[in-house]
N, C-alpha and C positions, 0 to 999 in steps of 0.2 A: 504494500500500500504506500510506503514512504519512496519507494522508488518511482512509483506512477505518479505522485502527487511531483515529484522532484520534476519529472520527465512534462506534466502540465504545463508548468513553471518554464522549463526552458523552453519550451512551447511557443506558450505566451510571451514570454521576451524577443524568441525570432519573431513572433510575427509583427510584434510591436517596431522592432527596428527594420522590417522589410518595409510596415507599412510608412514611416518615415522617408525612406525614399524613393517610393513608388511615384512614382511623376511621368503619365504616359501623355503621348503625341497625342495631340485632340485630332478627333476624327473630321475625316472631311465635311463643309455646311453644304450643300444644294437648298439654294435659294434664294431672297430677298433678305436684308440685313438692312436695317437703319441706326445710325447713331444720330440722334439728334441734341439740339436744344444748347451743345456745345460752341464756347469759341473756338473755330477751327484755326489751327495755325499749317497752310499748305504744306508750306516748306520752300516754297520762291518767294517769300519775303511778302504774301497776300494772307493777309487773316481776315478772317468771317466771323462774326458775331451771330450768337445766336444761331448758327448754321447746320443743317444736313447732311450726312453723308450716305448716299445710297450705291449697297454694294449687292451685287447679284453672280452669286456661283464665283466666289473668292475676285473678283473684280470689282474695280472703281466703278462705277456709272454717271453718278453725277454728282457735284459740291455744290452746295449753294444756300440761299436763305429762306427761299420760297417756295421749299418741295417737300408735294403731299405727300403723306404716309398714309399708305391703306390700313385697314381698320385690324386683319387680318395678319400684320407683316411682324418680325420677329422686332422687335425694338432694345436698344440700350440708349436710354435717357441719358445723356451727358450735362443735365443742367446744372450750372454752377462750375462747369471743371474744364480744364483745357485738354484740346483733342491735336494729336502731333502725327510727323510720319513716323514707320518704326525708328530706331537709331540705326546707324551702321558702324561697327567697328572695323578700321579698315585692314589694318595690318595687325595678326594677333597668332599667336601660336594656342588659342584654344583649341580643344580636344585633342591636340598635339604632345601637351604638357599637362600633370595632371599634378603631381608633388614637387615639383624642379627635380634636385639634385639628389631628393633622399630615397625615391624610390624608380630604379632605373627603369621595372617594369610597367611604371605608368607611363613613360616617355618616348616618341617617337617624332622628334622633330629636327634630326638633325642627322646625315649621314657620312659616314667615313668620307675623305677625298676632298677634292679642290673644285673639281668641276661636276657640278651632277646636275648638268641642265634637265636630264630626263626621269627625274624625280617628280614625282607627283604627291603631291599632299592630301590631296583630296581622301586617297584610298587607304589612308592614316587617319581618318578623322573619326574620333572616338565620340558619338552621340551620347552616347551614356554617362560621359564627363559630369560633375557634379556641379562644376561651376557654370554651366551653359543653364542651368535652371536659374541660377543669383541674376544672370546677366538680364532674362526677361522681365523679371522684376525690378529691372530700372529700366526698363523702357530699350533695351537694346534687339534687336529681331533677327538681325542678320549680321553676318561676320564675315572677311576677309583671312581665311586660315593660310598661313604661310610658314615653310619651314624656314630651318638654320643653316649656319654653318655652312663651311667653305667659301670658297670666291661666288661662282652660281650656288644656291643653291637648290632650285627646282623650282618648279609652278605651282604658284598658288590659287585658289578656289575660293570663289562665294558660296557661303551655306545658309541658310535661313535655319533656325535653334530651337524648331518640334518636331522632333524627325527618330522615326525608330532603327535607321541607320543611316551610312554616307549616300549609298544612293535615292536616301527620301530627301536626305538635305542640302543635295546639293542644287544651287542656284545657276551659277554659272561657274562652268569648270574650267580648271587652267587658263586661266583669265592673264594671266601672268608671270614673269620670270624675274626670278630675285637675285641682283648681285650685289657682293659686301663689297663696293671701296676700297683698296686698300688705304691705308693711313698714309700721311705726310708726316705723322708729327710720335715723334717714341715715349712711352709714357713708363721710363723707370722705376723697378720696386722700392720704394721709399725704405722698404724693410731687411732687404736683400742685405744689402752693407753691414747690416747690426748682426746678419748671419753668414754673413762669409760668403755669399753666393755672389760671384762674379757677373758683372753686368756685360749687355751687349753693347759692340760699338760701332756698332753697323749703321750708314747714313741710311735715313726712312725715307728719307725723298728719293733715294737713289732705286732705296729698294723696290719702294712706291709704284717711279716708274717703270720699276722691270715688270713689275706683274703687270701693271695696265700695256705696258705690251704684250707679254701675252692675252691678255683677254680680247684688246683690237684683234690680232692672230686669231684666235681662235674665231671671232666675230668674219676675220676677212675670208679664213675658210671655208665655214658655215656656208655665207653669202652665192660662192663661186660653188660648193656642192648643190647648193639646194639651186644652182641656175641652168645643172646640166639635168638636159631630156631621161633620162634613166639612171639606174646606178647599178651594178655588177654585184655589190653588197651596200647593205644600208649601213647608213653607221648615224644609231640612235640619238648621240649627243647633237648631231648637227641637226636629224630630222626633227628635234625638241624646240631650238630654235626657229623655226619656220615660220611661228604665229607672229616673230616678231619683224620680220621682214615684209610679209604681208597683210600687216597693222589687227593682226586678229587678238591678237596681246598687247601688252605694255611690259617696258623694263622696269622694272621698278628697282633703283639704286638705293640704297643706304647708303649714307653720306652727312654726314655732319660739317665739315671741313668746308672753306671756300674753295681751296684747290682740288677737295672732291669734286664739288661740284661743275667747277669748269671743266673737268674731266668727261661730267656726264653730257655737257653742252656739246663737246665733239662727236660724242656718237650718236648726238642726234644731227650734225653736220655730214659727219660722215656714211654714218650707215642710214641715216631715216627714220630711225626709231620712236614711237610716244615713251615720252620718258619719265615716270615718276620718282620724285626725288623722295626719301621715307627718312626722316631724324631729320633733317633741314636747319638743326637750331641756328647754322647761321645764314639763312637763307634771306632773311631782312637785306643783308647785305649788298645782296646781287637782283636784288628784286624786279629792278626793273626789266635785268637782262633776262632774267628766266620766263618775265613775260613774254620779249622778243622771239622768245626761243619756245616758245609753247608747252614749258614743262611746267607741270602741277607738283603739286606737293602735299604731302601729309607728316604734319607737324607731330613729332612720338611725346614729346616733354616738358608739356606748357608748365606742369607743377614739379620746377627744377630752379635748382639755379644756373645764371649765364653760363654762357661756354666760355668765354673768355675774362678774365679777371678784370678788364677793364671796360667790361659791358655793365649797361646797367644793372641793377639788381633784379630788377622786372622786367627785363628783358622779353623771358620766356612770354609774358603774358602780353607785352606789347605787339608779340612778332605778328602773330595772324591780322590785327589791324593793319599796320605795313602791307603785310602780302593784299589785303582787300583794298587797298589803298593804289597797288600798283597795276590791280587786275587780273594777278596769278589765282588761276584754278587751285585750292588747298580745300584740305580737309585735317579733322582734329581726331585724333589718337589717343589711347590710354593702354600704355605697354608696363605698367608698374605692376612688379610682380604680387608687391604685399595688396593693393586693390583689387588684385586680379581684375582688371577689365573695367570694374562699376562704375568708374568715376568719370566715365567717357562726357555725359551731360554735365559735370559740372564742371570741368576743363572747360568745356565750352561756355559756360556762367561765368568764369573766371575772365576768358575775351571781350565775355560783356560788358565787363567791367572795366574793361581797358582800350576802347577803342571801337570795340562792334557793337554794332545796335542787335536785340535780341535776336531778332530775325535771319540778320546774316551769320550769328551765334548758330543759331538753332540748323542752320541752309549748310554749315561746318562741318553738324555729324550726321547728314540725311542725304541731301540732294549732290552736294558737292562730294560726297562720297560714294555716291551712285555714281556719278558722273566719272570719278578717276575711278570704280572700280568696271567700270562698261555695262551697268545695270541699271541706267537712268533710266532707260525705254517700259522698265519693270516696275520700277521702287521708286524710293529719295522723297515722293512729295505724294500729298493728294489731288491726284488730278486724275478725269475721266481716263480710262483705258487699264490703270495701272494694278499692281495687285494692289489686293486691301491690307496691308502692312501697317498698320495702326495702333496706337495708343492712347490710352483716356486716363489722363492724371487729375486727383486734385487739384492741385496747383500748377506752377512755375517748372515745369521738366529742369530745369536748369538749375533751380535751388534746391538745396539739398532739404532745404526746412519744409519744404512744399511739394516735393515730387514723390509723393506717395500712388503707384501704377495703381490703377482699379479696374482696367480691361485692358488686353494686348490681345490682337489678332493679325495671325499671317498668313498672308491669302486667304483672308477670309474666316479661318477657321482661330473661334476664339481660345487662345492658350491657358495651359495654367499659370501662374504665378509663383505655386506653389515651391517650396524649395526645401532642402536640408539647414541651414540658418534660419529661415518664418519656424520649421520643425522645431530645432531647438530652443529656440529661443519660446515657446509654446508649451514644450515641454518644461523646460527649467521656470517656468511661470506659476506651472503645476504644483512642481515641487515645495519653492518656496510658499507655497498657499499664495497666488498673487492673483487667480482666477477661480 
């Protein structure tokens, strides 16, 4: 008897911690969908007061102030609360990365080698990650997954974040090809010396430009392969780069440095390439040129300090008003490991406050990120044709005191919210007798 009472018990505790993190993909809606009553904020910089949004079979139909609702149609009442497009995080290693450093079998973001342009990320994407549930709950829908390491390292993919695996969530695939910069500039162990460990004295600049020629090489071989009528043998790495010749991709650089960055301006001189620039922190700098030059950017670390000692102190938060200032396509980022992800909207609260008007804030993490990630024709904003990627807050999306989600829906179909933190934090409320 004390064994079967025991065996209950553990019973009851699995199911209690299954049910915890039981969080399934909502099923698809077929039908009419109305959010009314809300202020709508598009997301091109037009808000609607008191406005409609009529979605039909996970599609936009129509926005507006003066559309009837039939008597019969599914409704969510947004009066009193602000209505947004989903967020998009542009550049992120979620479902890539699950523990960082401490658990290796959570992690697949990053492969052996220099060159792995024919990496795909997509078919690494771990839906069942526990942090893609936090992220809905602040208003984020869709993500930019991209791997690491090396010089290339592989394409990255758009996913929208209710999906029972990679191919329910993927949005649009290999969208992209990631290369790291090398550095200009050597950043010696402060600590090395106090431990005897000999430092390097090798010029960076020197070294710098030897890799950027190889990677022009490899770029100018690519180009002359993929322009001959057949091949005898394929050879993967070059066939990986194709989308970027024939604009079906973007490069998207990491680069922090000014002389990264001029770096990226020649291979859109020379080879033709869209070219997004990713870390940017000094990208104020050359602002005007990178209009010139038609490269976009996504800012990774508005909640930082300056890259250079003799910048300002707020720098980081002034830069994205500059870039909107000079005309550069940009979008805003949140790559900070201890946020994991959340803080995307208030990053962009923070530009508000330094230069942007809410809206262009808001156009930061939505449309302008559709736009550098090639999904504007889908997402980014409320407008007739597009999916129903939605959000209905309380308040202020942008302010942390106010942006409490109270419906998320993508394509249509309304998400949970539901998470392992709301879990816990419900549970430990328990405990201490707080409910």
């Amino acid at each position: 008897m004390k064994k079967l009472i025991i065996f209950i018990h553990c019973l009851a505790l699995l199911i209690s911690v299954q049910a915890q993190e039981d969080v399934y993909p909502a099923k698809p809606y077929a039908g009419k969908l109305f959010i009314t009553n809300g202020t709508i904020h598009v997301g091109n910089g037009q808000v609607i007061e008191n406005g409609t949004i009529e979605v039909d079979n996970g599609k936009i139909v129509r926005v507006g102030a003066n559309i009837t609702v039939p008597a019969d149609a599914k409704v969510v009442d947004a009066k009193g609360k602000q209505v947004y497009p989903g967020l998009i995080l542009p550049v992120t290693d979620l479902g890539l990365k699950e523990i960082g450093s401490g658990v290796r079998g959570s992690n697949d973001f990053s492969e052996l080698g220099e060159y792995n342009n024919s990496i795909r990320s997509i078919v690494a994407y771990n839906t069942d990650s526990k942090i893609i549930n936090t992220l809905k709950a602040n208003g984020i829908l869709l993500a930019g997954v991209t791997p690491q390491g090396g010089v290339i390292s592989g394409s990255s993919s758009v996913v929208q974040l209710d999906a029972w695996n990679w191919e329910d969530a993927a949005y649009k695939m290999d969208n992209g090809i990631h290369l790291n910069m090398p550095t200009f500039v050597s950043h010696p162990n402060r600590f090395a010396a106090f431990a005897g460990i000999p430092q390097s004295h090798t010029d960076p600049t020197k070294e710098a430009l030897k890799s950027i020629d190889e990677i022009k090489d490899l770029f100018r071989q690519a180009k002359a392969y993929l322009q001959e009528a057949s091949h005898k043998e394929s050879n993967l790495k070059f066939e990986a780069l194709k989308g970027l010749f024939n604009k079906s991709q973007k490069l998207f650089v990491h680069a922090d440095q000014v002389k990264q960055m001029l770096i990226a301006i020649d291979f859109v001189k020379e080879f033709g390439f869209d070219v997004v620039l990713v870390g940017a922190s000094e990208s104020f700098q050359i602002a005007e040129l990178l209009k010139q030059n038609n490269i976009a950017v996504v800012l990774s670390d508005e909640h930082a300090l300056p890259a250079a000692e003799d910048d300002d102190i707020d720098q980081p938060f002034k830069t994205p008003a500059m870039l909107q200032k000079a005309g550069v396509l940009f979008a805003l980022n949140d790559e900070h490991a201890e946020s994991r992800y959340r803080n995307l909207a208030f990053n962009a609260g923070t530009s508000a406050a330094y230069g942007l008007t809410k809206e262009q804030a808001l156009q930061a993490i939505t449309l302008n990120s559709a736009k550098i990630l090639g999904v504007d024709d889908k997402t980014g904003s409320l407008e007739a044709g597009k999916d129903a990627n939605i959000v209905v807050s309380d308040g202020d999306i942008l302010d942390m005191r106010t942006s409490i989600i109270q419906h998320a829906f993508i394509q249509g179909r309304e998400v949970s919210l539901e998470n392992k933190q709301k879990q816990l934090y419900e549970r430990y409320k328990y405990k201490y007798e707080l409910k």
